[in-house]
C-alpha positions in Angstrom: 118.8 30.0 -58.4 116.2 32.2 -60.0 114.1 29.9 -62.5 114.0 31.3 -66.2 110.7 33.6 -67.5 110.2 30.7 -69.8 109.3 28.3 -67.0 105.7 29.7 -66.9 103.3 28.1 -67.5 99.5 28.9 -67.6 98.3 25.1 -67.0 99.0 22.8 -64.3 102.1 20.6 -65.0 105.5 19.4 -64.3 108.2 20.7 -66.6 112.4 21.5 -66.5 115.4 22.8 -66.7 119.3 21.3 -66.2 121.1 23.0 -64.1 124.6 21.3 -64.4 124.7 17.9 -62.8 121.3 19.0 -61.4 117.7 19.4 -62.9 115.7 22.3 -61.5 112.0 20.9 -61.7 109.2 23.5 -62.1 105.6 22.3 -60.4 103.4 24.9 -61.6 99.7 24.4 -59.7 96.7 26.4 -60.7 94.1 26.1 -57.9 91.4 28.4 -57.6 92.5 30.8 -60.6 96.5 31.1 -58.3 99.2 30.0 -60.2 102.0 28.8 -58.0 105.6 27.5 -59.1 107.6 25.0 -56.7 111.2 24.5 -57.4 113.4 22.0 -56.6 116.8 20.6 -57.4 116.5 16.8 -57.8 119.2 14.6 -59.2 117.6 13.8 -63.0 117.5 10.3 -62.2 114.3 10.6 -60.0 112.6 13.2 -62.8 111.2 10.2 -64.9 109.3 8.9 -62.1 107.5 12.3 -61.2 104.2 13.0 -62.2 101.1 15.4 -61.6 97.9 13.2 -61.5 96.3 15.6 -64.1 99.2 14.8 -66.6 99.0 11.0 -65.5 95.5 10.2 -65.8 94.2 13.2 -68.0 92.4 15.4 -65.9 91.6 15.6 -62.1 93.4 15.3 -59.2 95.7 18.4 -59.2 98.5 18.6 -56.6 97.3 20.9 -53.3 98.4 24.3 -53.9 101.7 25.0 -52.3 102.6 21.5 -51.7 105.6 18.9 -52.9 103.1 16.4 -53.4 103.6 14.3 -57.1 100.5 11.9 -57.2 98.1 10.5 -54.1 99.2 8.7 -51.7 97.1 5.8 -51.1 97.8 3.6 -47.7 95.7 0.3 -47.6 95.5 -2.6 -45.3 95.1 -4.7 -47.6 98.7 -6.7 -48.8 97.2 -7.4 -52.3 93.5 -5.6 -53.3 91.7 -7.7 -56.4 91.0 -4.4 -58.4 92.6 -4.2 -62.2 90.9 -0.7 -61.8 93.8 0.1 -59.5 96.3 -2.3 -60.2 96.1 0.0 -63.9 96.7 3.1 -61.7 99.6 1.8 -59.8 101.3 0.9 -63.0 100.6 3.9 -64.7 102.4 5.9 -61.6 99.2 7.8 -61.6 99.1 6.8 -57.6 101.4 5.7 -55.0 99.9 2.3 -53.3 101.4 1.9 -50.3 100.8 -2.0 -49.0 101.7 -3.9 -46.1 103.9 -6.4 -46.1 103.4 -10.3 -45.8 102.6 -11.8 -42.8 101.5 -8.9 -40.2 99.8 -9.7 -37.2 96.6 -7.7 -36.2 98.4 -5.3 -33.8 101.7 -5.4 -36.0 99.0 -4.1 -39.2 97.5 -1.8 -36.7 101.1 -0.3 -36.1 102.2 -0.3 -39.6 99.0 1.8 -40.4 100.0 4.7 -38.0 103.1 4.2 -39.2 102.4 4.9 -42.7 99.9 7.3 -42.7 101.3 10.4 -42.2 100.9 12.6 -45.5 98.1 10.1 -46.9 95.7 11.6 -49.7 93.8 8.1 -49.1 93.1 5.2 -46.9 91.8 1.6 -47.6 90.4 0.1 -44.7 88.7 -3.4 -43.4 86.6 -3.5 -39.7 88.0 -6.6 -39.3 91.4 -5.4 -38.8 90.2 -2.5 -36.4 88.0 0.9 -36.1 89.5 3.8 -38.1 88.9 7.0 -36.0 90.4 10.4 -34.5 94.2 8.3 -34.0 94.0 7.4 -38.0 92.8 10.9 -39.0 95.7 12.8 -36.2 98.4 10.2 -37.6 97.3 11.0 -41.4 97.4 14.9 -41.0 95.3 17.2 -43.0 95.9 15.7 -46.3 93.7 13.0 -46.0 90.3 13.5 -48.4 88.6 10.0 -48.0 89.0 6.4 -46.2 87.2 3.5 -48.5 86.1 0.4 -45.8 86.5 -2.6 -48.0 82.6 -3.7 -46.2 79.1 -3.7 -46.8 78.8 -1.5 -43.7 80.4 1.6 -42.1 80.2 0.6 -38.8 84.0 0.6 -38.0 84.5 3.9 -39.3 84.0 7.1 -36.5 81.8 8.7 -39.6 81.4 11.8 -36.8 85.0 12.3 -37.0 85.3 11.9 -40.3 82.7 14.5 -41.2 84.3 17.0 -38.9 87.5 16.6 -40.6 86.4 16.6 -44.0 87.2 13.4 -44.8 84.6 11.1 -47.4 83.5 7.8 -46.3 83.4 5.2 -48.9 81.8 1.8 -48.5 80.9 -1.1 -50.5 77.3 -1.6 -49.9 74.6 -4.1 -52.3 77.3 -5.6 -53.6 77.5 -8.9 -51.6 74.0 -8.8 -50.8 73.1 -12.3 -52.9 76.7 -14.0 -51.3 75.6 -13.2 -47.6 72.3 -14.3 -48.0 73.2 -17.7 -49.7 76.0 -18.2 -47.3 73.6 -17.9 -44.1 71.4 -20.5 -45.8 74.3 -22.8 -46.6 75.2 -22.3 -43.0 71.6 -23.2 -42.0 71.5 -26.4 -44.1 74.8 -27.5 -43.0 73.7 -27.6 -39.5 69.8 -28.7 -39.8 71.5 -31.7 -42.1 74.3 -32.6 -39.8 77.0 -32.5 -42.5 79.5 -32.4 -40.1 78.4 -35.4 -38.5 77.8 -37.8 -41.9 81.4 -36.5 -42.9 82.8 -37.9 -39.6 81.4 -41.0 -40.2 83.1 -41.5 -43.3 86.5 -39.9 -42.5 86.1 -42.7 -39.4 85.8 -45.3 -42.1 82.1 -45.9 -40.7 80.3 -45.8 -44.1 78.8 -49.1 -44.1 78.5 -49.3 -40.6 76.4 -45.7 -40.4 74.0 -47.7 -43.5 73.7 -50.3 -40.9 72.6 -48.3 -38.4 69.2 -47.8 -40.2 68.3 -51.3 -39.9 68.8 -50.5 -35.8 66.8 -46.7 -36.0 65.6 -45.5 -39.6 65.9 -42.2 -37.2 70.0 -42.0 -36.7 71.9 -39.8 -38.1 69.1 -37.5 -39.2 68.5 -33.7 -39.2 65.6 -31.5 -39.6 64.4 -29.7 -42.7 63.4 -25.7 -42.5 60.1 -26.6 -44.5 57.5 -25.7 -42.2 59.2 -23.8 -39.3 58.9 -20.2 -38.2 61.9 -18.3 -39.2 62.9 -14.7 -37.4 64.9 -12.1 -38.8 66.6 -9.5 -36.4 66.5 -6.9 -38.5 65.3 -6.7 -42.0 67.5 -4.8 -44.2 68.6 -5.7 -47.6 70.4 -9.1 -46.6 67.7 -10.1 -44.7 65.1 -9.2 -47.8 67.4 -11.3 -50.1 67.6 -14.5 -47.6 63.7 -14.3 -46.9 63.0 -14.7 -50.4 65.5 -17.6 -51.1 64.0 -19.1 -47.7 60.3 -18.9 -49.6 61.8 -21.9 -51.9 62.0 -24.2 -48.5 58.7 -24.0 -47.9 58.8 -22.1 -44.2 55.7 -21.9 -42.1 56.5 -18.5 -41.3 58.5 -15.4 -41.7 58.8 -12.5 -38.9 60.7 -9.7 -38.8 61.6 -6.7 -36.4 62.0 -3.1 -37.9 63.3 0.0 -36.1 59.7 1.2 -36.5 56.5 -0.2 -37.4 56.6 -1.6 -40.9 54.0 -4.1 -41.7 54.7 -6.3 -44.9 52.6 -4.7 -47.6 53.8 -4.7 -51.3 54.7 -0.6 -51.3 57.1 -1.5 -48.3 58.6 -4.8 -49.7 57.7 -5.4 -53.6 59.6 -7.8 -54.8 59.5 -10.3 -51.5 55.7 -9.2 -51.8 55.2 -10.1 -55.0 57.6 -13.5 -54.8 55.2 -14.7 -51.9 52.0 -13.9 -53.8 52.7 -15.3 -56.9 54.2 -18.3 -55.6 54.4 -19.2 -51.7 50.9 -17.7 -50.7 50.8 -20.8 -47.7 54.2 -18.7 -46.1 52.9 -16.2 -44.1 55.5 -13.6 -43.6 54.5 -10.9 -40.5 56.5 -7.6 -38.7 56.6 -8.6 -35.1 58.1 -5.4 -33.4 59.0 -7.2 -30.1 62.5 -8.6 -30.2 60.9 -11.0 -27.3 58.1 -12.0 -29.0 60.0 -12.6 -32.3 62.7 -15.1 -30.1 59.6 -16.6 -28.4 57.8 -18.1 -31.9 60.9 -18.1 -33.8 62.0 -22.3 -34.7 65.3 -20.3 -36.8 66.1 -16.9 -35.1 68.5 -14.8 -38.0 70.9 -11.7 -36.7 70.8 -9.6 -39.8 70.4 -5.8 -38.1 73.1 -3.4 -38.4 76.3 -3.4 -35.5 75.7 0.0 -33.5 75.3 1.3 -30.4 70.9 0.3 -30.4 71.9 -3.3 -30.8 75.0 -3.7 -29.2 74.2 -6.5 -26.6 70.8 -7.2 -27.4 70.8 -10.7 -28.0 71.4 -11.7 -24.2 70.1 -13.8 -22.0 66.9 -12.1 -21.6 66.2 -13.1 -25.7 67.6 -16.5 -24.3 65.5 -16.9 -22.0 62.4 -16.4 -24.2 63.8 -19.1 -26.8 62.4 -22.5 -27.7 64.9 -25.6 -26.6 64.9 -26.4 -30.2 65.8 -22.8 -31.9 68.7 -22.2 -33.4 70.5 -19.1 -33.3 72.2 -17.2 -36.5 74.5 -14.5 -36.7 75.7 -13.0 -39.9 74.9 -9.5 -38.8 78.0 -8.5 -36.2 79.6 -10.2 -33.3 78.8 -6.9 -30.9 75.1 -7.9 -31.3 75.6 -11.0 -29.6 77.0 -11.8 -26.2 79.1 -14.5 -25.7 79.0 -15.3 -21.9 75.1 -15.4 -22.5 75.4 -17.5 -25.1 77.3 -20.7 -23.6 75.5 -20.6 -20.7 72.0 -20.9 -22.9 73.5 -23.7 -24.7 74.9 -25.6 -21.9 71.5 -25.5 -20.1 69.4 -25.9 -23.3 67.5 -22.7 -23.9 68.9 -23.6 -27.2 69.8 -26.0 -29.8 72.5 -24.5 -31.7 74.7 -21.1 -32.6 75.8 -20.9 -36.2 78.2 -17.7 -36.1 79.9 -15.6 -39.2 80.7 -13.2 -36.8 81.7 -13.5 -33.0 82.1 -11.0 -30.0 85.5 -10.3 -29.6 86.7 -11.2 -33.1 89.4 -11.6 -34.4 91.2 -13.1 -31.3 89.3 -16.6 -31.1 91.5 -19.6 -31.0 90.8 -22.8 -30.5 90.6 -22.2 -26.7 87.6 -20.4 -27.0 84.9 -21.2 -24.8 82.2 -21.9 -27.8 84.5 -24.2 -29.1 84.4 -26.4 -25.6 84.3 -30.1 -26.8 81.0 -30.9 -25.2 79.4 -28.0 -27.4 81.4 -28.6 -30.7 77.8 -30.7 -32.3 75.8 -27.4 -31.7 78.4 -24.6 -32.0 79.7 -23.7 -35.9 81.9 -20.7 -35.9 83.3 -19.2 -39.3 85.9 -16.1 -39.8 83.2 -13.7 -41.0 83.7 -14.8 -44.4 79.7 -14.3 -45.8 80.9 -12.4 -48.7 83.3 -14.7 -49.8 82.9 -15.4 -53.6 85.5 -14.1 -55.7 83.3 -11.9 -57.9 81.9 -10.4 -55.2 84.7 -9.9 -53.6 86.5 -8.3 -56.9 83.2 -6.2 -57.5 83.8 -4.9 -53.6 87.7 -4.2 -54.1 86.7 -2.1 -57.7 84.0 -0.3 -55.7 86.6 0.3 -53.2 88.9 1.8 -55.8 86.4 3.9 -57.6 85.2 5.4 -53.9 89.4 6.5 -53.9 89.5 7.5 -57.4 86.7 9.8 -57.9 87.2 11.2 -54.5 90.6 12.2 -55.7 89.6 13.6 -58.9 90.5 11.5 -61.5 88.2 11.5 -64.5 85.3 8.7 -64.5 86.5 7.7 -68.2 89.0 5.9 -66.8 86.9 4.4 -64.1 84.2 1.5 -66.5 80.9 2.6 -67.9 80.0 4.8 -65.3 75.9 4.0 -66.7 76.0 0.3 -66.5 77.4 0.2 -63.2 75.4 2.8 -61.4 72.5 0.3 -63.0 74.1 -2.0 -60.8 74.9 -0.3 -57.9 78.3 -1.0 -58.2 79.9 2.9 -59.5 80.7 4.3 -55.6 79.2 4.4 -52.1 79.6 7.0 -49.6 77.8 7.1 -46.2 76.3 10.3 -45.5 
């Protein structure tokens, strides 16, 4: 059927004609100055839902030259994603979200991923549920423009074979900066103040009887306080920064820190911890000790904050173990590569150390309640949480619009329909791309 000369168009666009019971649809794409026409014979119930994302959300976004494509495909791991950003965009039918359904396991997700990829303009992913690399990118085809990782890092993201494929890398970076830092002192508290413990007693209906046991040992029950210990940070990145400077309010002995390189604390390399310390905790003396060894050696509260990658993979082992006071505590917020595990219970159960307080464990997600850590005889020294540091909701919402935006704009929509793009690059909160 040859299409009428009145179906031209000059602009990109999505137009018709019926054709008996039929309606021949005209998808006219201008890319790069070529005006292309599609045609297609579609029963004119399925016309109302088709769209160009230039006629859908005013501008950007036009359909790949040549191709059937209505609006983006957008596959994400995630069953429900907190953004009204691109809940708005859904509804509009200015994207396709394609979700999982309820209930997946980890290697049923992984599956329905592959699964769905195939023609994706977009991919929303989370490390947690697995690394996206060269199987995503074959399964997704050459359609694929960006992958958002709904994380602060990009660590589970082959950035190499994204770059060689053309593909953006989005990330949600600064965002959760204040949550992870106030978590890993909460998690710190928790255990110096043996919360755990005093809430046994009373679940155990052993209130009075734990107010008694004062009059036997003013000393039972009691924790420690951080005031006036040596604190170590593994790597001193923004987290770290933030829970160093909320740590100042505790009245710590000592701060030190490794860096990749040399980076002693001076106020043109660290101003606002600089200035926080000078103003008000000049008795903290805060230090760059380059030595991992020598950092686990003085360190009363040794912190995991570095990135995950192949230079720390491992390196807290027994070697750093070794080095350790009996009464350290270990910390890990960082990533659960950095840390081995084998080394770890075998420090504990011979008392190199005190204590492991872990956000994020080796082998994660598949830890069950069978997991060596969580042995009986080392449940009083070993807290384990499901790498949750980030969990307050408006951080979390913040992350998941960040995470839309990084889609969005790679895409082409306009950024008038994305917030005040000022105000939130103020805040660090517009988009995020490794590069």
């Amino acid at each position: 059927m040859t299409p009428p000369r009145s179906c031209q168009k000059a602009e990109t666009g999505v137009h018709s004609l019926l054709c008996g019971r039929q309606q021949l649809v005209c998808i006219v794409c201008k890319n790069n100055h070529l005006t292309e026409q599609i045609y297609f014979l579609l029963d004119p119930t399925s016309v109302e839902h088709m769209a160009t994302p230039a006629s859908a959300s005013g501008g950007g976004a036009n359909t790949d030259s040549g191709t059937a494509a209505v609006v983006p495909k957008i596959v994400s791991l995630f069953e429900h994603l907190p953004s009204p950003i691109l809940q708005d965009f859904v509804r509009g039918n200015r994207v396709n979200l394609i979700s999982p359904p309820p209930g997946l396991t980890f290697s049923e997700l992984h599956e329905w991923f592959l699964t769905h990829l195939p023609g994706a303009d977009a991919a929303i992913t989370w490390p947690v549920a697995g690394r996206f690399g060269a199987e995503q990118i074959a399964a997704a085809g050459d359609r694929l423009k960006v992958v958002s990782t709904y994380s602060v890092g990009t660590d589970a993201v082959d950035r190499a074979a994204c770059h060689d494929a053309g593909i953006r890398v989005g990330y949600t970076p600064y965002i959760g900066d204040d949550s992870i830092a106030e978590y890993t002192i909460a998690m710190l508290l928790h255990y110096c103040r043996r919360i755990d413990h005093l809430l046994s007693l009373v679940m155990e209906g052993k209130f009075a009887a734990s107010l008694r046991d004062v009059l036997r040992d003013p000393t039972m029950h009691c924790g420690f306080s951080p005031a006036g210990k040596t604190v170590g940070f593994y790597g001193f990145g923004r987290i770290a920064q933030k829970t160093a400077e909320k740590l100042l309010s505790f009245d710590v002995k000592k701060i030190a820190y490794t860096t990749s390189r040399s980076k002693p604390f001076a106020a043109e390399s660290f101003p606002r911890l600089h200035s926080l310390r000078e103003s008000f905790y000049p008795q903290t003396q805060i230090v760059n000790e380059p030595d991992l060894l020598q950092l686990a050696a003085q360190s009363d509260i040794l912190i995991v904050l570095c990135p995950g990658n192949a230079s720390t993979n491992a390196t807290i082992n027994s070697t750093v173990f070794d080095r350790m006071k009996s009464t350290a505590v270990l910390i890990n917020v960082a990533r659960g590569t950095v840390v081995v595990n084998e080394d770890l219970e075998k420090a504990l159960r011979e008392n190199k150390i005190a204590a492991a307080l872990l956000d994020v464990i080796q082998g994660e997600p598949n830890v069950d309640s069978s997991h060596p850590l969580l042995a009986e005889d080392l449940r009083d020294r070993v807290m384990i949480l499901p790498h949750t540091a980030s969990t307050v909701v408006d951080t979390r919402k913040m992350m998941a619009d960040v995470t839309a935006r990084n889609i969005l704009v790679s895409l082409g929509f306009d950024n008038d329909l994305l917030g005040d793009k000022a105000t939130l690059i103020e805040q660090r909160a517009w988009t995020h791309f490794a590069e």
